[in-house]
C-alpha positions as CSV (number, residue, x, y, z in Angstrom):
1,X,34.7,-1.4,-57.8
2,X,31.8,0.2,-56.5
3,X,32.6,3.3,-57.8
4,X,32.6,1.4,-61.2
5,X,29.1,0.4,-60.3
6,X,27.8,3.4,-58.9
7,X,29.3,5.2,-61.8
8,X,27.5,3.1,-64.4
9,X,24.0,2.9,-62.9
10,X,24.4,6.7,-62.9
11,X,24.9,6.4,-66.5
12,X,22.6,4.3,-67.5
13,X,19.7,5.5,-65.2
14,X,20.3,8.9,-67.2
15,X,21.0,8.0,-70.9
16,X,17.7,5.4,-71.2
17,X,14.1,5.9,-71.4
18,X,12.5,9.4,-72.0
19,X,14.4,12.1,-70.3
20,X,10.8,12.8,-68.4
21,X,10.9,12.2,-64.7
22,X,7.2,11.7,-62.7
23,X,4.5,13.2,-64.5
24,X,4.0,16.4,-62.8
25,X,1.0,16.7,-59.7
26,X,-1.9,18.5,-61.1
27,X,-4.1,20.2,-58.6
28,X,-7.6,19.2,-58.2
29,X,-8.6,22.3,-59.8
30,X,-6.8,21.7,-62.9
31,X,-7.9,18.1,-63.3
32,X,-9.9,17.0,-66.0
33,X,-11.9,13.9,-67.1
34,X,-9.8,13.6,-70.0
35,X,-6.4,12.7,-67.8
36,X,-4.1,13.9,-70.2
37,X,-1.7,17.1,-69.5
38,X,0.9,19.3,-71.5
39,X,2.6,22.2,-69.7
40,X,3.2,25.1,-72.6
41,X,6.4,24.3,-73.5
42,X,5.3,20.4,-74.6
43,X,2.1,21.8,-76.0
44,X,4.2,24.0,-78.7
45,X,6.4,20.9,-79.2
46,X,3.4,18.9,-80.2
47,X,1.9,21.7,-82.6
48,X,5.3,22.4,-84.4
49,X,5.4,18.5,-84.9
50,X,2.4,18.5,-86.4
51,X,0.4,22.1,-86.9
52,X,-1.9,20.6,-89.3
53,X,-3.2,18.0,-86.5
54,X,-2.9,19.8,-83.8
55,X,-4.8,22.4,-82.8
56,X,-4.1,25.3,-79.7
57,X,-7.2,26.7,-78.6
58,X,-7.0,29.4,-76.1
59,X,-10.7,29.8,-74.1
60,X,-9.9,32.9,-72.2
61,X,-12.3,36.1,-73.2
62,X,-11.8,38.3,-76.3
63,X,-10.6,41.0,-73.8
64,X,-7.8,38.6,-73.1
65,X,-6.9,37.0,-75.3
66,X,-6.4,40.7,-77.6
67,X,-5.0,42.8,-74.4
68,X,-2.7,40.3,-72.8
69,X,-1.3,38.6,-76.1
70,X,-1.9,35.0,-77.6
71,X,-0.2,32.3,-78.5
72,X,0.6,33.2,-82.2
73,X,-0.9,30.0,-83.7
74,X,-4.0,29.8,-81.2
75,X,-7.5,30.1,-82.0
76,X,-9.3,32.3,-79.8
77,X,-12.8,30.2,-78.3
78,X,-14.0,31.5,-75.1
79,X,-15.7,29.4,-72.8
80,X,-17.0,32.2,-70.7
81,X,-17.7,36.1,-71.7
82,X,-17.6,39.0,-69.6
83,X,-20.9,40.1,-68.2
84,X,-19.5,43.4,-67.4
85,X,-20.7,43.5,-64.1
86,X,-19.4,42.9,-60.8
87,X,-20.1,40.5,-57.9
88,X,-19.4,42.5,-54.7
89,X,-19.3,39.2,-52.7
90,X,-16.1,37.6,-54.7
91,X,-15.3,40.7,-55.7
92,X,-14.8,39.7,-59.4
93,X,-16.4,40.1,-62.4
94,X,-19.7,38.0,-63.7
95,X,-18.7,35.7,-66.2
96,X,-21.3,34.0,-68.5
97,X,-20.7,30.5,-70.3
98,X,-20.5,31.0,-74.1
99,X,-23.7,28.8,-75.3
100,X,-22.1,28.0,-78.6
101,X,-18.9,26.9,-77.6
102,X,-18.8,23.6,-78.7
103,X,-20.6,24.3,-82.1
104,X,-17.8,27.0,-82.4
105,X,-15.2,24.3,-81.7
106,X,-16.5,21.9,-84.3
107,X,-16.0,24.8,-87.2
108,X,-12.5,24.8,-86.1
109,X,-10.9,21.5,-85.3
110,X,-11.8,17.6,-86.3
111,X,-13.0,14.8,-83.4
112,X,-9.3,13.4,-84.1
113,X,-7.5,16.4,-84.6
114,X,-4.9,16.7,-80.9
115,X,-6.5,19.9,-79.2
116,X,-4.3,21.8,-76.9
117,X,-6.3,24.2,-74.7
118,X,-5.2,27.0,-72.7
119,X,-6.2,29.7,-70.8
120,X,-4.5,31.9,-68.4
121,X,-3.6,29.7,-65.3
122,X,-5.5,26.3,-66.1
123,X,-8.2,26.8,-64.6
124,X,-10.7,27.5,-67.4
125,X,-8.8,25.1,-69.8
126,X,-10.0,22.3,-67.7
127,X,-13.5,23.0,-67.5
128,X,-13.4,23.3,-71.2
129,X,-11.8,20.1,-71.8
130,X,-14.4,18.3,-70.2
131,X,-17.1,19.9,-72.3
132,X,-15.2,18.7,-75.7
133,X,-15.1,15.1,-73.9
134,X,-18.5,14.7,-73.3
135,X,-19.2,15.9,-77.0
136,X,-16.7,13.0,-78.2
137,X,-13.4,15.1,-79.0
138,X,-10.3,12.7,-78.6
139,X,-7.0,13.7,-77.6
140,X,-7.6,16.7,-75.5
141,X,-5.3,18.0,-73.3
142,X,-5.0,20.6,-71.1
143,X,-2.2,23.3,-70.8
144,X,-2.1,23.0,-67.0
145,X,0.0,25.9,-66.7
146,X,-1.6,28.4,-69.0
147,X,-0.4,31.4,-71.1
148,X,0.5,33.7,-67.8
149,X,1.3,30.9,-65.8
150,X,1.6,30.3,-61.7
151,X,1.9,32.9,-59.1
152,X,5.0,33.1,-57.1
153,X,4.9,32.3,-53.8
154,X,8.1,33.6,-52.2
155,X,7.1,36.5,-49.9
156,X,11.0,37.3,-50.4
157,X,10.7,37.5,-53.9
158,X,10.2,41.1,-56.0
159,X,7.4,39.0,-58.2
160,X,5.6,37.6,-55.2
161,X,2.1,37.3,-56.1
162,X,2.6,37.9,-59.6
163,X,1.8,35.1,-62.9
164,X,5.9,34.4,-63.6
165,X,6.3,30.7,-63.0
166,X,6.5,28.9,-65.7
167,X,2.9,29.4,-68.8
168,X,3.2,30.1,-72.4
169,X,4.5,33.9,-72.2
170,X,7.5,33.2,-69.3
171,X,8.5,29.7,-71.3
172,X,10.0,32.1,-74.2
173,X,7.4,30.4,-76.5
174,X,5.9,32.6,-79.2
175,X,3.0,34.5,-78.5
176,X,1.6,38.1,-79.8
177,X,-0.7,41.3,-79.9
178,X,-0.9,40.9,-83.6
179,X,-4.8,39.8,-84.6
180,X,-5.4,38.2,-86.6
181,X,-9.4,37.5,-87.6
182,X,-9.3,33.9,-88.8
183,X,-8.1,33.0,-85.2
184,X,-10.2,35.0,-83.3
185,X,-13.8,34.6,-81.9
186,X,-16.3,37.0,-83.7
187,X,-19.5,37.5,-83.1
188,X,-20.1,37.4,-86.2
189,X,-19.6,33.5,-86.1
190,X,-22.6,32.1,-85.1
């Protein structure tokens, strides 16, 4: 009898509801004032639903977003540029905010249209997010895990270090190094 039971709670814990478990932890970093979350693999579910609604909007640099490949159907919007010099004390590069990035966003998607933004890792997506908030977007999310994706962090493992967890370009989704100009930032925009 109580394999009957346990049998049948088994199947019916698994076959109702949405197939969804906890929503996954988002890191601090990642977080946005907007709350809501897609990983790449939902985001291109909601844009093939619906392409003319929704909207992918990737807001790493041109460099990027032309050298490393795009998502295929994403609109390139940078919310920082390259200042093409280099901090000795982080030892990265100077980025500058893109002033017109919200103007830019307003040629390209509706206040109700569901905007998907991405960048490599999530951690410029969220940033970016909160600035269409505050200018009264609705239904933004953020691609928490980006178009590269997570590092690895298996000292054991050959890709140790390197952007192979999970992100647009390791999910199988479709993405490109075809341009295409309608899609992509040019300064000629302003």
């Amino acid at each position: 009898m109580k394999m009957i039971i346990l049998a049948a709670t088994i199947l019916c814990c698994t076959t109702a509801g949405p197939s969804r478990a906890e929503p996954p932890q988002i890191p601090e970093a990642k977080r946005t004032t907007a709350g809501l979350y897609v990983t790449a693999k939902e985001a291109y579910a909601k844009w093939k639903a619906d392409p003319q609604h929704v909207k992918i909007i990737d807001v790493r640099t041109p460099e990027e977003y032309v050298f490393v490949g795009h998502p295929a159907m994403a609109f390139n919007v940078p919310l920082e540029f390259l200042a093409y010099e280099f901090n000795a004390e982080t030892k990265k590069p100077v980025m500058k905010p893109n002033p017109d990035f919200v103007a830019q966003m307003k040629r390209i998607v509706q206040p109700t249209d569901t905007i998907l933004v991405t960048c490599r890792s999530g951690q410029r997506s969220g940033p970016a997010v909160n600035l269409l908030t505050e200018a009264n977007f609705k239904n933004v999310y953020t691609v928490f895990d980006g178009v590269e994706g997570d590092k690895v962090d298996d000292p054991e493992n050959v890709f140790h270090g390197k952007r192979m967890k999970n992100g647009w370009k390791n999910s199988g989704l479709p993405w490109t190094y075809k341009l295409d100009p309608r899609l992509m930032y040019l300064p000629s925009d302003k």
